[in-house]
C-alpha positions in Angstrom: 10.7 38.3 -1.8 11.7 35.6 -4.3 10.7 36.9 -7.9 9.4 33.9 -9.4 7.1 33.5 -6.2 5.9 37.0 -6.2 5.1 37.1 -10.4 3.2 33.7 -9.6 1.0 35.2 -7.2 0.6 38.7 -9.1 -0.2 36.3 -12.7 -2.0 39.8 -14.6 1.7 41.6 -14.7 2.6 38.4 -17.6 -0.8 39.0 -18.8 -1.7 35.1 -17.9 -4.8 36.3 -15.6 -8.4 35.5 -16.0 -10.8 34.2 -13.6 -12.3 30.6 -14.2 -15.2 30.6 -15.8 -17.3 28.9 -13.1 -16.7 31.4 -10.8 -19.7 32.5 -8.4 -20.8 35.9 -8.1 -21.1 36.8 -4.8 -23.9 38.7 -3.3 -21.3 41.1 -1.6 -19.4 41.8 -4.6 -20.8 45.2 -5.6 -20.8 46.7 -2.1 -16.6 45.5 -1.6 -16.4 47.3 -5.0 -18.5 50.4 -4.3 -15.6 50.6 -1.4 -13.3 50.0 -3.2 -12.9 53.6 -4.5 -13.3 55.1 -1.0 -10.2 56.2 0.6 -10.1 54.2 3.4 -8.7 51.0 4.2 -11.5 48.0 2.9 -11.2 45.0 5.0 -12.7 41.2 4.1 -13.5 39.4 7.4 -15.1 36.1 7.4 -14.6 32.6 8.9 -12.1 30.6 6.7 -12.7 29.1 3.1 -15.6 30.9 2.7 -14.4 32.7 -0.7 -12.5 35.8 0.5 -9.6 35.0 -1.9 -11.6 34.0 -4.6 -13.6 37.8 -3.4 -10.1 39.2 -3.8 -9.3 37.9 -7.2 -12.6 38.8 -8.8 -12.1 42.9 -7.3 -8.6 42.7 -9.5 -10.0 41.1 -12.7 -13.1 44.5 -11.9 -9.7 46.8 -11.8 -8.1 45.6 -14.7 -11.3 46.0 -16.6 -11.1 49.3 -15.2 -8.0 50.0 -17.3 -6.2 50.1 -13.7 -2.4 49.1 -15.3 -1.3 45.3 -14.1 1.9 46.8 -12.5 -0.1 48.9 -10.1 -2.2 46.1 -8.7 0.1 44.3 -5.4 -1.2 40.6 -4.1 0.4 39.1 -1.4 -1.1 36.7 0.7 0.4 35.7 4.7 -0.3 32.2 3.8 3.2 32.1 3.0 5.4 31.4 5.4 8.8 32.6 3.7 7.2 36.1 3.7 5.9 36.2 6.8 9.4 35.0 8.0 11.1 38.0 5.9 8.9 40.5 7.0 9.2 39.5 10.3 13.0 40.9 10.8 11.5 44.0 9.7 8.4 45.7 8.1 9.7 47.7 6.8 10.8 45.5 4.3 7.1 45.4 3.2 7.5 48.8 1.5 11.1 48.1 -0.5 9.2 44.8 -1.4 6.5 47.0 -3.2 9.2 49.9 -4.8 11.0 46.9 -6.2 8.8 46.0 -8.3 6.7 49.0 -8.8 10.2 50.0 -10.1 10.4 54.1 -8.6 9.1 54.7 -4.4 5.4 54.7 -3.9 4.8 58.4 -2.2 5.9 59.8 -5.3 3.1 58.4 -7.3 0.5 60.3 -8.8 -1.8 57.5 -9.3 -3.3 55.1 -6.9 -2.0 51.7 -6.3 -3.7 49.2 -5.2 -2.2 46.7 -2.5 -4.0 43.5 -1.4 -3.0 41.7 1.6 -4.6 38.0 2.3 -4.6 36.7 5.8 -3.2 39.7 7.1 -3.5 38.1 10.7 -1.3 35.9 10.5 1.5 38.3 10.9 0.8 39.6 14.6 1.9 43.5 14.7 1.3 43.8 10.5 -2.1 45.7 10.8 -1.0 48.5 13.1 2.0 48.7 10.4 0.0 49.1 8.0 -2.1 51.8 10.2 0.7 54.1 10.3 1.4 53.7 6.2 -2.4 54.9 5.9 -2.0 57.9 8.3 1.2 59.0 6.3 -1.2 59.1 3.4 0.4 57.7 0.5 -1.5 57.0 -2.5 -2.4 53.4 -2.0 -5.7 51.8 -1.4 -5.3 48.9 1.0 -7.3 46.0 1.2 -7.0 43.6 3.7 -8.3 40.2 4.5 -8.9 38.1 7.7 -9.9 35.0 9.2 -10.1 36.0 12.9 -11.7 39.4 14.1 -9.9 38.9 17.5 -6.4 39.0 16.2 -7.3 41.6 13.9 -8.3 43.8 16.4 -6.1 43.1 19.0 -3.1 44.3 17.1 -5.0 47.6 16.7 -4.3 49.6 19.5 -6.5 52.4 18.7 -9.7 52.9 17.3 -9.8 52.1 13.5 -12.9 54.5 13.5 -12.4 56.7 10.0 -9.6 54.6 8.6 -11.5 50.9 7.6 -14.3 50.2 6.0 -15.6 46.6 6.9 -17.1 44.0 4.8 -18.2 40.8 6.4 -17.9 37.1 4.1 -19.8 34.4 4.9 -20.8 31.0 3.9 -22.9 31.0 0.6 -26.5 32.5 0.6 -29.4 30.8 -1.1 -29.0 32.6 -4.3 -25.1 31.8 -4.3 -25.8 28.1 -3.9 -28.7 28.4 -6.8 -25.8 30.2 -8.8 -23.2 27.4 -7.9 -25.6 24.8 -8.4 -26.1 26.3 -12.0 -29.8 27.1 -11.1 -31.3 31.4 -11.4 -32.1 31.8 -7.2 -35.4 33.0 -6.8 -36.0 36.7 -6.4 -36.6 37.1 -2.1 -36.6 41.1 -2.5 -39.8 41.9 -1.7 -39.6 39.5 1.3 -36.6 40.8 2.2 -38.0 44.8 2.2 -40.9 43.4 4.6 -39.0 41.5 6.9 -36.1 44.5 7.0 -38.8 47.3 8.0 -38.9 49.0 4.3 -42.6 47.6 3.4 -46.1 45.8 5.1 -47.5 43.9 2.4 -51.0 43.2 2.7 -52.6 39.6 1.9 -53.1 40.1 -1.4 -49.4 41.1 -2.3 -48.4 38.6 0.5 -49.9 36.1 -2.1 -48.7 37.5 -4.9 -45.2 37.0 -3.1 -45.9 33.6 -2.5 -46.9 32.8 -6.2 -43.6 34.3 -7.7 -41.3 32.2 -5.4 -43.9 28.8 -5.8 -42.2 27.6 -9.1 -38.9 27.4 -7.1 -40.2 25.7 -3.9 -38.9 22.2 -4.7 -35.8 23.3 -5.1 -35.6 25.6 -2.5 -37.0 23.0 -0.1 -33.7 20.7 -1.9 -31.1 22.9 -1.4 -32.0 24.2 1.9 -32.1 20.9 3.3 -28.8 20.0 2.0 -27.8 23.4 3.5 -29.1 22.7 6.6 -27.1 19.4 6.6 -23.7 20.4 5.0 -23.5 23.9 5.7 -22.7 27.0 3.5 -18.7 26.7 2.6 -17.9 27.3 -1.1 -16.6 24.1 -1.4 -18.7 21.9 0.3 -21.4 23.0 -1.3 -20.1 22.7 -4.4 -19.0 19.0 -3.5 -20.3 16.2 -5.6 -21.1 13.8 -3.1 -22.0 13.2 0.7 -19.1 11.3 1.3 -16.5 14.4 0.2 -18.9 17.3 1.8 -18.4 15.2 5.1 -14.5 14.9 4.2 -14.1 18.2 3.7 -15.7 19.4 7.3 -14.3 17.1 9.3 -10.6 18.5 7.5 -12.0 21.8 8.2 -12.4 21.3 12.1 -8.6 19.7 12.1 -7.3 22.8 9.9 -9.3 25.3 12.5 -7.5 24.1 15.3 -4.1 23.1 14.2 -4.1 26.4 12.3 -6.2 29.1 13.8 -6.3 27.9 17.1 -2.8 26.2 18.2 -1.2 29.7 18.8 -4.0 31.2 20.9 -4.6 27.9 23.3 -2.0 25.9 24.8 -1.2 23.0 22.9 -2.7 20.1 25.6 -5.4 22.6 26.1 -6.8 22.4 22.0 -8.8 19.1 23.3 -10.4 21.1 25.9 -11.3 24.2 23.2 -12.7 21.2 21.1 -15.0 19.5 23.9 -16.5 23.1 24.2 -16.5 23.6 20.6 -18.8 20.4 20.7 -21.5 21.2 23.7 -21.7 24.4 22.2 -22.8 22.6 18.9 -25.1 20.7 21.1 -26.8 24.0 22.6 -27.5 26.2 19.3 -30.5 28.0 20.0 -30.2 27.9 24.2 -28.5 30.5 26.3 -25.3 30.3 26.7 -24.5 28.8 30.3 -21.0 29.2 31.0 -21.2 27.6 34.6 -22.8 24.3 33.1 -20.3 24.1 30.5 -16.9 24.1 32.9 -19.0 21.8 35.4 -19.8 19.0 32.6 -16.0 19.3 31.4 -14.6 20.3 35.2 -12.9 23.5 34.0 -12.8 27.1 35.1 -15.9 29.4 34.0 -13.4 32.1 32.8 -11.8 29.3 30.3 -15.1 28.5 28.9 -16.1 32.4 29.0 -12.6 33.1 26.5 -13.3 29.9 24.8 -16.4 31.2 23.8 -15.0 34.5 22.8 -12.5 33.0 20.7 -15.2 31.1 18.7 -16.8 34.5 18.4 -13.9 35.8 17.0 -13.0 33.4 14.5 -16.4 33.5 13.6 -17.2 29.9 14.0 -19.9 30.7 16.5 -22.8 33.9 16.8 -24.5 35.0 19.7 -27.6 36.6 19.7 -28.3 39.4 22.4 -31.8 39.5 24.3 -33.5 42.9 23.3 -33.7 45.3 25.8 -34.3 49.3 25.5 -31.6 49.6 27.9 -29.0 49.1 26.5 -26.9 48.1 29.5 -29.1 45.6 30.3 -28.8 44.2 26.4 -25.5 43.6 26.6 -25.4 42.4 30.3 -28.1 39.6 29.7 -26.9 36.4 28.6 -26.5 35.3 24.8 -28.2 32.6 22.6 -25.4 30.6 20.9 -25.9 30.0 17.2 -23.1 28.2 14.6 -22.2 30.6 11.1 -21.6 27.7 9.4 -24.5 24.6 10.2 -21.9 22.1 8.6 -19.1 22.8 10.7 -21.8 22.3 13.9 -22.9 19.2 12.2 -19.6 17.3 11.9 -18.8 18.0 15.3 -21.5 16.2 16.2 -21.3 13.5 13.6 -24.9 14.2 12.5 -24.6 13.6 8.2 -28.3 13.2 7.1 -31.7 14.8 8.0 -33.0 11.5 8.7 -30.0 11.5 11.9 -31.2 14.8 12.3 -35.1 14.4 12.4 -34.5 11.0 14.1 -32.7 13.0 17.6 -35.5 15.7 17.0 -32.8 18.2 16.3 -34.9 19.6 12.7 -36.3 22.4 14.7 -33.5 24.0 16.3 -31.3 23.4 13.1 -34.2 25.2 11.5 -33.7 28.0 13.5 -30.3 28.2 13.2 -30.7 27.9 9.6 -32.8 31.3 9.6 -30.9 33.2 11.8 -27.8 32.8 9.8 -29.7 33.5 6.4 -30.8 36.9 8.4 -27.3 37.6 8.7 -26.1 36.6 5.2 -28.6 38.7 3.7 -27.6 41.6 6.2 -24.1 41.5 4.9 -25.2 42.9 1.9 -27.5 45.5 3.0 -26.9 49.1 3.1 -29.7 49.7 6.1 -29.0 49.8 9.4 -30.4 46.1 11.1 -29.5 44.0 13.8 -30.4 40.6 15.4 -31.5 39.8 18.8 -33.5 37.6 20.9 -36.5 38.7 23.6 -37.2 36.7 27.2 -38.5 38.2 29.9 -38.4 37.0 33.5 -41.8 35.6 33.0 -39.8 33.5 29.9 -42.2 35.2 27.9 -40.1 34.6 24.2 -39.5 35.1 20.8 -36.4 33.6 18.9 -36.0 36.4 17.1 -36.0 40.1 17.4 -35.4 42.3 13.6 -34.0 45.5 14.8 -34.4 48.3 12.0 -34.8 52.0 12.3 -38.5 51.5 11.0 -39.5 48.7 13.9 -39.1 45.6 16.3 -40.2 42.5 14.1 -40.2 39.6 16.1 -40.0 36.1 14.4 -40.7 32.6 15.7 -39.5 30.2 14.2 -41.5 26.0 14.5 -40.7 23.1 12.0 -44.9 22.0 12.7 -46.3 21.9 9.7 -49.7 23.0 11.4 -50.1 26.2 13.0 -51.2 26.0 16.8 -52.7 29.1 18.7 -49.3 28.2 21.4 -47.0 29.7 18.5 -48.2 32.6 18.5 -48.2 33.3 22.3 -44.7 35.3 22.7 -45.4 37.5 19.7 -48.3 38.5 20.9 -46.9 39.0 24.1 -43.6 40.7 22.5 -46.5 42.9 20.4 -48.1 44.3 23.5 -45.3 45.1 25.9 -42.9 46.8 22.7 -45.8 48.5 21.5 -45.4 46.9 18.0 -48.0 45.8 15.1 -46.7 43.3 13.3 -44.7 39.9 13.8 -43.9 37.0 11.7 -44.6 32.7 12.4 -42.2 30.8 10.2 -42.7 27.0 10.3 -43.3 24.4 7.4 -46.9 24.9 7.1 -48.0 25.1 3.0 -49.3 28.5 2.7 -48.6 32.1 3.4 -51.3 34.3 5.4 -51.7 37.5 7.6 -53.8 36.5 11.1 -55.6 40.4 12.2 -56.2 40.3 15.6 -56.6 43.8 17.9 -54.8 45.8 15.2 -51.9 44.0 15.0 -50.8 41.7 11.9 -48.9 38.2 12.6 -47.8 37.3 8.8 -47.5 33.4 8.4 -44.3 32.6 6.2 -43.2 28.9 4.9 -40.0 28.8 5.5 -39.0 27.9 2.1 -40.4 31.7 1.3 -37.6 33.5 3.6 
């Protein structure tokens, strides 16, 4: 590796590091540094440009301040093309790379060294390399990041159970864009404890709740739209103007599938991948019907079926399961399609203003989408044990959501009426009955929070602008 490349990536070993000063503290941050000290390997995962370079950098600046010495602190990032190519004769050339410049060979260390790899994927075969390094057990602490789940795992062979530890980066939260904004976020914990099982607030701290977050509604209710236009990428949201936050997407799209996705689909197949990237934009919220997708574009179900994965994998798209207690049946059932990112799903559809948005009738099911994706941001973070999924039965009985924790099933719908109508609340209580559950939550744009009682069972009413 060419020296002046490598001491331009690894800055700290001159000295010359320090983080900008407008850097955004992510909410993930102290859990990727709790890791940090475990032994096993700590992958980032996340859809690109959401920050997990910028993640990266800040976990260095956290060594250094740890009094971890410069020269024992490795960057390298698979971006770069003359390493990938080098490494690509041999990987072995990976560890002379590191003994070069840590100056003496690494299993003769006595203290740790810390080796961070960026866009480790893009070097197909790399990750089970770096497998058998960890089961030799020398004294380095790897920590790898990724754009694509499917490539990541595919070069694994073998179960990774007991050698990584996983940390998922996505789009900005609420309180990231509040911090990139240069705004304090609002303090959602005692929403969040209620909604993830820990706590049942009753009306009067419901209220109480409600008053705390009031002074930030019009801001919240800003923000969120913008979010719900634009999307949650680092840099869109930290854009100036419309006109560059649509730039930026629509570049993002190109990147995604000149980059990501040439070397996985067939090059005069990529337009085919993008026509189903688009109906699947158009569907967020519905079940996934993989027979009407390859009718309407006269391809095969299995090419939409691996399309579909592939989106999965690259994280551009989520799919919630339908909750069942069997578990076979859960998994067998078909998926509701949602997009991570609501920007990304908006440019492919063109849509650039909730006034397009409101005028097709599309604010409800962006809504939606909205929430479900702030459910998993927020369960990025977490240390308990959650999970999302969807309920129907063959009655289409529904809910659009389904909060999995230890504790209980909460099931959420979710309306952008601004009036509450006894129709809303017909699949949670239906959801409450059959699952043997007491409480359930209506979120819609309605003004003020409330608990309805009705037969022992509690349906808390939350503005969205609360969640």
């Amino acid at each position: 590796m060419d020296e002046r490349l490598f001491y331009s990536y690894n800055a700290w070993r001159g000295g010359a590091f320090a983080l900008p000063p407008d850097i955004i503290a992510r909410d993930i941050h102290d859990m990727a540094l709790r890791l940090i000290k475990e032994k096993e390997i700590l992958s980032l995962l996340g859809l690109r440009q959401t920050g997990k370079s910028t993640l990266v950098f800040q976990l260095i600046s956290d060594l250094l301040k740890r009094d971890i010495q410069p020269e024992r602190i490795f960057y390298f990032t698979f971006d770069d093309l003359s390493l990938r190519q080098e490494l690509s004769a041999s990987f072995d050339k990976f560890l002379t790379i590191i003994e070069r410049f840590l100056g003496e060979e690494v299993q003769r260390q006595k203290k740790l060294i810390y080796v961070f790899i960026d866009e480790v994927q893009k070097l197909p075969g790399f990750i089970e390399y770096i497998k058998s390094l960890y089961d030799l057990k020398l004294p380095v602490k790897w920590i790898l990041t990724g754009s694509s789940s499917l490539e990541l795992k595919a070069q694994i062979k073998e179960s990774l159970a007991g050698r990584v530890l996983s940390v998922p980066v996505p789009p900005f939260s609420e309180a990231e864009i509040f911090r990139g904004h240069g705004f304090t976020p609002p303090d959602k914990k005692n929403i969040w404890q209620f909604i993830f099982g820990e706590t049942t607030p009753d009306k009067k701290a419901l209220k109480k709740y409600q008053a705390e977050i009031m002074p930030y509604k019009q801001r919240i209710q800003k923000l969120f739209e913008e979010y719900m236009v634009s999307g949650g990428l680092p840099a869109v949201v930290l854009a100036k103007d419309t006109e560059k936050k649509q730039i930026l997407l629509r570049n993002y799209r190109n990147t995604y599938l000149e980059q990501d996705i040439r070397n996985l689909v067939k090059e005069d197949k990529l337009w085919v991948y993008q026509k189903v990237m688009e109906l699947l934009a158009s569907r967020i919220g519905d079940l996934l019907n993989y027979s009407n997708i390859a009718s309407q574009l006269e391809i095969t179900v299995d090419t939409v079926k691996r399309y579909s994965v592939l989106l999965e994998k690259t994280f551009i798209i989520k799919n919630l399961t339908t909750y069942s207690r069997n578990i076979r049946s859960e998994i067998l059932k078909t998926p509701k399609v949602y997009f991570t990112d609501l920007g990304i799903r908006n440019s492919l559809l063109d849509l650039g203003s909730i006034s397009q948005i409101e005028k097709l009738g599309q604010y409800g099911i962006i809504l939606e989408n909205a929430i479900v994706e702030k459910f998993n941001t927020i369960m990025s973070s977490m240390k308990r044990e959650s999970r999302l999924h969807y309920w129907r039965t063959k009655t289409k009985e529904e809910v659009d959501i389904v909060v999995y924790t230890p504790e209980r099933l909460l099931p959420i719908e979710i309306k952008s009426d601004k009036k509450i109508q006894t129709k809303h609340l017909k699949g949670i209580k239906s959801f409450l009955v059959k699952e043997k559950e007491k409480v359930g939550v209506l979120v819609g744009r309605f003004e003020d929070a409330d608990i309805i009682e009705e037969d022992k069972t509690l349906i808390y009413l939350l503005p969205y602008w609360m969640i």
